[in-house]
N, C-alpha and C positions, 0 to 999 in steps of 0.2 A: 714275308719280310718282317723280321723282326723290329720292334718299335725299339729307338733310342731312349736310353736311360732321357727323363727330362731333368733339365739344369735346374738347380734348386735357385730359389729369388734367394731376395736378401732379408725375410722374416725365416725361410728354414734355417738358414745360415747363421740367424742370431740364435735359433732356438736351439740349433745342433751342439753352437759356441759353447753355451748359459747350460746348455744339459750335461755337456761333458766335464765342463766345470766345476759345477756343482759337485758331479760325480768325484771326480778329481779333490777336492774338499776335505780338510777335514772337517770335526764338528765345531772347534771352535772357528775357524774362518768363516762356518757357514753361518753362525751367529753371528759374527764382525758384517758380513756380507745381508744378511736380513734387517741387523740394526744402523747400514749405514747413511739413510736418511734423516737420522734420528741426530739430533745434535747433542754433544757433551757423551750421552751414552754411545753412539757409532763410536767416537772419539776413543772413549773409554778402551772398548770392546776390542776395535778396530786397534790401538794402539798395542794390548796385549796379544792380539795375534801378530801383529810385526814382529814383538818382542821374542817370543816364543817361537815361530820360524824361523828368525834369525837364530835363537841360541840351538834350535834342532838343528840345523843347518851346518851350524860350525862342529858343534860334536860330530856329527855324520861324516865331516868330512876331513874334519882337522885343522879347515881354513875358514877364515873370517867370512863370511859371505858380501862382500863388496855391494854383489847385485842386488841385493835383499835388503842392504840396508838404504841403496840409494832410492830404492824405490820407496820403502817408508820415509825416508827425507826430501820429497821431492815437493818441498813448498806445501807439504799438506800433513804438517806435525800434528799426529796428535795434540789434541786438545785446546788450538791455537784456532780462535775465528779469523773471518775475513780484517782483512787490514793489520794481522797482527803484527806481519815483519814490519811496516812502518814504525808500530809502537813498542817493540819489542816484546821478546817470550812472554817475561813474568808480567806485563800490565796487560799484555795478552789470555794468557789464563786469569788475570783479574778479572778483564772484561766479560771474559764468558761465565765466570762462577757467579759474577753480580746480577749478569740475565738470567741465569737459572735459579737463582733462590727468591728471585723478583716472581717465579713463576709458580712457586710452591703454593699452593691455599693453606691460607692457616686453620682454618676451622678442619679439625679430623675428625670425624666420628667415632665416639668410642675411645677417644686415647685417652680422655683420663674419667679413671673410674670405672673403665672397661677390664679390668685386668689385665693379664698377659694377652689373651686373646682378642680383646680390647686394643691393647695398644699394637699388637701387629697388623688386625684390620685397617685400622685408624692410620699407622703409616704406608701400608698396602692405597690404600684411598687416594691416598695425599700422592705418593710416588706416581700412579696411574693419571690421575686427573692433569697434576702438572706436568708430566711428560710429556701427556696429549695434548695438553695447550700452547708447551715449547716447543713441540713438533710442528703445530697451526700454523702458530707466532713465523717460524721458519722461512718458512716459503708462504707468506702473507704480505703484500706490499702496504695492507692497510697496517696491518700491526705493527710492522717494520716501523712505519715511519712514526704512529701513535711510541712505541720506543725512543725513537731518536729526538723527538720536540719535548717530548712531554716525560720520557723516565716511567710511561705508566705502560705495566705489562698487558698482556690480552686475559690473563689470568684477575688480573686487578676487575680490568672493567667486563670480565664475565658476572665474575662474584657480587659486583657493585650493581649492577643491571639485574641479576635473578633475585638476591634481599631489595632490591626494590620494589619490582616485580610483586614480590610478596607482601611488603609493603601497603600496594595499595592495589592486592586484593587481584591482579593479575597473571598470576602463574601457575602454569601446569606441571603438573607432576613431568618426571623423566622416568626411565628405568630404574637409573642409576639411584633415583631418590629412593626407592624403599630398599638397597642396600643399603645407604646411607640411614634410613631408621631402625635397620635392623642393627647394626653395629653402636648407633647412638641412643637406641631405645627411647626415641624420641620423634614429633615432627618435625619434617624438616622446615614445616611454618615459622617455627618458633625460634624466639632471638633472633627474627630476621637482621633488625638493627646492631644485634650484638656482632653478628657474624660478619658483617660488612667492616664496620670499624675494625673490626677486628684485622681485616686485611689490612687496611688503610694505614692503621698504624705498626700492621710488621711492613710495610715495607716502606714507612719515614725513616723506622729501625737501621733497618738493612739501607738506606742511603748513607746514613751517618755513618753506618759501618764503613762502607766504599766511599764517602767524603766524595756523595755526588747529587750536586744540583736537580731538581726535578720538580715536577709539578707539589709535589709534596712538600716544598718547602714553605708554598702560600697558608701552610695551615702550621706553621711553626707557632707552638707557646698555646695552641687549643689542648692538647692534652699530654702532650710534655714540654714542661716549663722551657725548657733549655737541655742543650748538650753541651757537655764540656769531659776534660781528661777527669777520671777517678780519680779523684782528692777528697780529702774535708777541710781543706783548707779554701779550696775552688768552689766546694759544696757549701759551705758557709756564707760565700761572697754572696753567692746565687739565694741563696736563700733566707739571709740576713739574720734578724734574731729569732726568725719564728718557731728555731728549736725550743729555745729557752734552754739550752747544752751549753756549757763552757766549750770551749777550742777543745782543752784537752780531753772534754769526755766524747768528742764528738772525732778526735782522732781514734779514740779508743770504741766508738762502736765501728768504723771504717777498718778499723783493725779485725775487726768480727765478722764485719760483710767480708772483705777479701778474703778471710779463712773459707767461710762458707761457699763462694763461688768461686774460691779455687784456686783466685789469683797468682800466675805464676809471678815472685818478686823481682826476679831477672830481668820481667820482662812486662815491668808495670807500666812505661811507655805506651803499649799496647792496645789498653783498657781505656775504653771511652766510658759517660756515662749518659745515660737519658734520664734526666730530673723531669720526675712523674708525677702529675696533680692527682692525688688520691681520690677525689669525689667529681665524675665527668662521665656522667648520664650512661649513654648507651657504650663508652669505654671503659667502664667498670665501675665501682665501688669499691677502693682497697682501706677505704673507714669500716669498713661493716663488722671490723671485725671486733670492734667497740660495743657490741651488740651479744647477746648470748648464744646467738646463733650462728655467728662469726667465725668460729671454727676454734680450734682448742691448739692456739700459736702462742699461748703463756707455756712458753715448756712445757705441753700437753695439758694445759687446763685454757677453758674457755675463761672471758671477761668477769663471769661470775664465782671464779674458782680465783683467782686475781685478788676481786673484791675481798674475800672472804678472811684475807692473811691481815688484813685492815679492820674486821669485822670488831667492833666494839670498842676501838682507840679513841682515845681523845687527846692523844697528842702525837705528834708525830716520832716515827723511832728514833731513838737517842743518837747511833750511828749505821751505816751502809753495813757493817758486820753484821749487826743485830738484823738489821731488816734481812741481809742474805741468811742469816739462821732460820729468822719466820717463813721467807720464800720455803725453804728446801724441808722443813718441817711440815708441807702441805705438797710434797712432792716434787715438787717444781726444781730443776738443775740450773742451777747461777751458770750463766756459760764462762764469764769473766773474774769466775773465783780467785785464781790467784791478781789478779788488778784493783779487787775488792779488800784482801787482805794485805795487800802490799803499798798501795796509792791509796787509801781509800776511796775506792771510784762505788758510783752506784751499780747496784745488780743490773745486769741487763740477760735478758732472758730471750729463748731462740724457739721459734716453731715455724711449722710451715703449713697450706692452705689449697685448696683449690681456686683462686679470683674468679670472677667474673669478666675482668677485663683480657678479651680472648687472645689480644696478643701476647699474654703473660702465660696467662697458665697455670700451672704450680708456681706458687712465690714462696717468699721466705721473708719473715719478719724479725727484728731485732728491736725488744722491746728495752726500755730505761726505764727501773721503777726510782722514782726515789720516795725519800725516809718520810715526807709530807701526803706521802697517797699519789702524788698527781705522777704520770708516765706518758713517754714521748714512747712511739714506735715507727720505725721505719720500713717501708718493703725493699724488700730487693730483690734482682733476678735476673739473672745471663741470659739477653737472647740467643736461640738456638734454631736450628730446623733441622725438625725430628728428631731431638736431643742431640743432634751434630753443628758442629760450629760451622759459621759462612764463612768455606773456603778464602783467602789471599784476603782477608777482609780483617779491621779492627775489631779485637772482642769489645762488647756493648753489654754491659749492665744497667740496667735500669734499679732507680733510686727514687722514692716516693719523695715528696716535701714532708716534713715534721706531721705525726697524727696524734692528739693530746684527747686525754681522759684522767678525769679525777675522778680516784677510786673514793674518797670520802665526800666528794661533794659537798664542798664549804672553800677550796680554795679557788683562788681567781688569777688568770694568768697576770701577769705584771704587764705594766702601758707598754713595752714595748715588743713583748712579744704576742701583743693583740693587736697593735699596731702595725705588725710586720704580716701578722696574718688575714689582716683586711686587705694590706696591698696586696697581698697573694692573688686573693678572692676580685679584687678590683680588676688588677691586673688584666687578669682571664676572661673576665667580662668585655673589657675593653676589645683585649684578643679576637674574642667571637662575635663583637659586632666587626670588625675591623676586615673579617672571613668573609663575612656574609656579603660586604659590598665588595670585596674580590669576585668573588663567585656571581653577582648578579651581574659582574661585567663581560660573562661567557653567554653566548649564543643559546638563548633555550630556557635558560635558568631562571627561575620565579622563584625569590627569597619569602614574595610575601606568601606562598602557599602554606595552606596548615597542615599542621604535623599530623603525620599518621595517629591513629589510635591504638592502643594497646604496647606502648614501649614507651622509652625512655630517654626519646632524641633530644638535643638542644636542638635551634634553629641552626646552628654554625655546621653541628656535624651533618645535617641532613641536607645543608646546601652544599656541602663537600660532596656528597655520595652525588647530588646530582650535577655537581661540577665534573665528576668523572665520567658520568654515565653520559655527558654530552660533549666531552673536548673532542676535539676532530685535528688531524693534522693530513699533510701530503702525503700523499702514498710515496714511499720508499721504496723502487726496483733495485737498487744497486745491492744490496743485501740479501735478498733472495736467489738473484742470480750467482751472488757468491755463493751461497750455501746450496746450492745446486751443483755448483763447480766440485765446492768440497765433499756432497755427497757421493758424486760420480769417481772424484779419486780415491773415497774413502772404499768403493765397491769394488775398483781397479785393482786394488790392491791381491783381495782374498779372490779374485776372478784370477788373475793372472798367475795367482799361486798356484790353483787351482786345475788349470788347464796346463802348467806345466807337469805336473803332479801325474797326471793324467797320461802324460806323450812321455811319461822316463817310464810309463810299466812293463815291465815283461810280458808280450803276448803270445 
């Protein structure tokens, strides 16, 4: 007696499903279908295989494919998270673009200074790490909800937790870390402090950008003054006399900054700025460059090559013409030459740097000499990630406050723009005790502990890093189960292509 075929359960059943599937696949669905627990990327991926099937589709056959496209619009739009129909499309893609660049690490290895090679590591790194921790973040009820209270990513308080870790002398290497020294040519001990702020402040950055509330608001005025629309008119309120610039010359270096960061004029609405305190410990130093070793941002000459066009005067130049002849007689390119010969405005001269201040990066400086020796310069600098702009979001320049040096050393600022720059200096102080009792009002948090050794923390920012490394909120299910729903339609999709694919072949 022959035995009966035995009935297959319901794991052959799936397997047999998933195998002919696949089969049935082409290669890009089977990439839609691999990346579709992936948020923002599934999306991506996922969205251009709909797109693409559907326009195969119609060519192939002459007619619109109805079925193909209901099934890509079935509540499971491309690039749209949970809840987005209540808030519609575009605050929709808002929402998801703000959680993904909240996820990026700032610190790359190797991106600058690395070369070509350099910098593709360096955003290789960066793409990898934060995918992995937006994937985490995904289906995490802890992160979930650490998002929805707090605005703080899982990205944030990894980075903020491992530089502390380091900090004080408790961390272990990973894998991942000696590619990470291999692409930075560096330990990854080092700048722990830097590397934390660093995050800390791109993503204050990126909330002003999305004009969203978050835990980061409590450390408003620690190390950018203020935000406001890109003006000099708005930049002078903020900043009062400490240029020591007239209006008009201080329209006319804003006219220099937006040349150089691109400013579309159409669309100068747009343009936020983040007013940046030049000297703030473990967030950078953008004075240093008052220094000889500062970097050579006098239109290719350092502080000392500056000095030199002054070298022997004992009075100051007769007119801003004259002086733009001595500048450019030592090499150096007036960048505002014709405002110089037209207005008589002061030279103001253009270079750019590598900071120390990690959420910056490369900056750019717009220096004002005038005829007396003494020069105002300013930083500036478009945030970005990975030199691309944060999608459905405000563009954000950052803007240093006033940074003064007398090349002749004999003049003295005037009482009011010394006056203006003590309040600066006051100000900020006040600011960062003002932190510190925020932060001592979190679960955990010991303001009066002493600062690590070998860096360069204030007390304000090291009670921040550990204000984050201990905020705690409710776990959030509602969100994960969305994002599970969504990955399951987003796999439906290129499965069901797939096995269709499969059952029209000629056998």
């Amino acid at each position: 007696m022959k035995n009966k075929p035995q009935e297959k359960g319901l794991w052959d059943k799936a397997t047999d499903f998933l195998g002919g599937a696949w089969e049935g696949m082409s290669a890009l669905d089977k990439l839609a279908l691999a990346s579709a627990p992936v948020p923002i990327v599934g999306d991506i991926i996922g969205g251009v295989a709909d797109v693409t099937n559907i326009g195969q589709q119609w060519m192939k056959t002459g007619e619109f494919p109805k079925a193909d496209a209901a099934l890509a619009l079935t509540g499971l739009l491309p690039f749209v998270p949970p809840m987005a129909a209540t808030r519609g499309f575009k605050s929709g893609l808002k929402s998801m673009a703000d959680k993904a660049v909240h996820h990026a690490p700032n610190y790359l290895p190797g991106f600058y200074g690395g070369g070509p090679g350099g910098r593709l590591g360096g955003f290789t790194y960066g793409a990898v790490q934060g995918g992995k921790n937006m994937l985490q973040a995904a289906y995490s009820p802890k992160a979930q909800g650490m998002w929805d209270k707090h605005g703080v990513s899982l990205t944030d308080q990894k980075v903020i937790r491992e530089n502390l870790d380091k900090l004080h002398g408790k961390y272990k290497k990973k894998p991942i870390d000696y590619i990470e020294e291999k692409f930075s040519g560096e330990s990854v001990m080092k700048n722990a402090d830097k590397k934390a702020m660093g995050q800390i402040n791109q993503s204050r950055l990126f909330d002003a950008q999305y004009n969203k509330k978050s835990f980061y608001n409590k450390i408003d005025g620690m190390d950018q003054k203020d935000f406001a629309d890109l003006n000099s008119k708005v930049y002078k309120q903020v900043i009062g006399k400490s240029s020591g610039l007239s209006q008009e010359a201080l329209d006319g270096v804003f006219k220099r900054i937006e040349h150089w960061q691109k400013v579309d004029p159409s669309r100068v609405g747009d343009y936020r700025m983040a007013i940046r305190r030049p000297i703030t410990q473990s967030s950078g130093n953008l004075a240093s460059i008052m220094k000889a070793s500062g970097g050579r941002v006098f239109a290719g000459k350092n502080i000392n090559g500056l000095k030199d066009v002054f070298s022997g005067r004992k009075a100051p130049f007769k007119s801003n013409e004259d002086l733009m002849n001595a500048l450019e007689s030592k090499g150096m390119r007036v960048d505002n030459k014709a405002d110089v010969l037209e207005k008589g405005s002061a030279p103001i001269l253009v270079g750019s740097t590598h900071s120390d201040a990690y959420e910056l990066g490369g900056v750019n400086y717009l220096t004002t000499v005038k005829k007396d020796g003494t020069v105002v310069s300013i930083m500036n600098d478009e945030n970005d990630l990975f030199v691309m702009k944060a999608p459905g979001a405000k563009r954000m320049v950052s803007v240093s406050t006033p940074i003064h040096f007398d090349l002749l050393n004999r003049s003295k600022k005037s009482d009011a723009v010394q006056k203006s720059l003590l309040g600066l200096k006051t100000e900020a102080q006040e600011i960062r005790d003002n932190i510190l009792d925020t932060m001592a009002k979190i679960e955990g948090v010991d303001v009066t502990q002493k600062l690590p050794k070998g860096n360069v923390l204030n007390k304000a920012q090291y009670a921040t890093m550990k204000g984050i490394d201990k905020l705690d909120a409710p776990a959030a299910y509602a969100p994960v189960v969305a994002n599970v729903a969504l990955a399951s339609g987003r796999a439906a999709k290129p499965l069901e292509r797939g096995e269709r694919n499969l059952s029209q072949r000629p056998y």
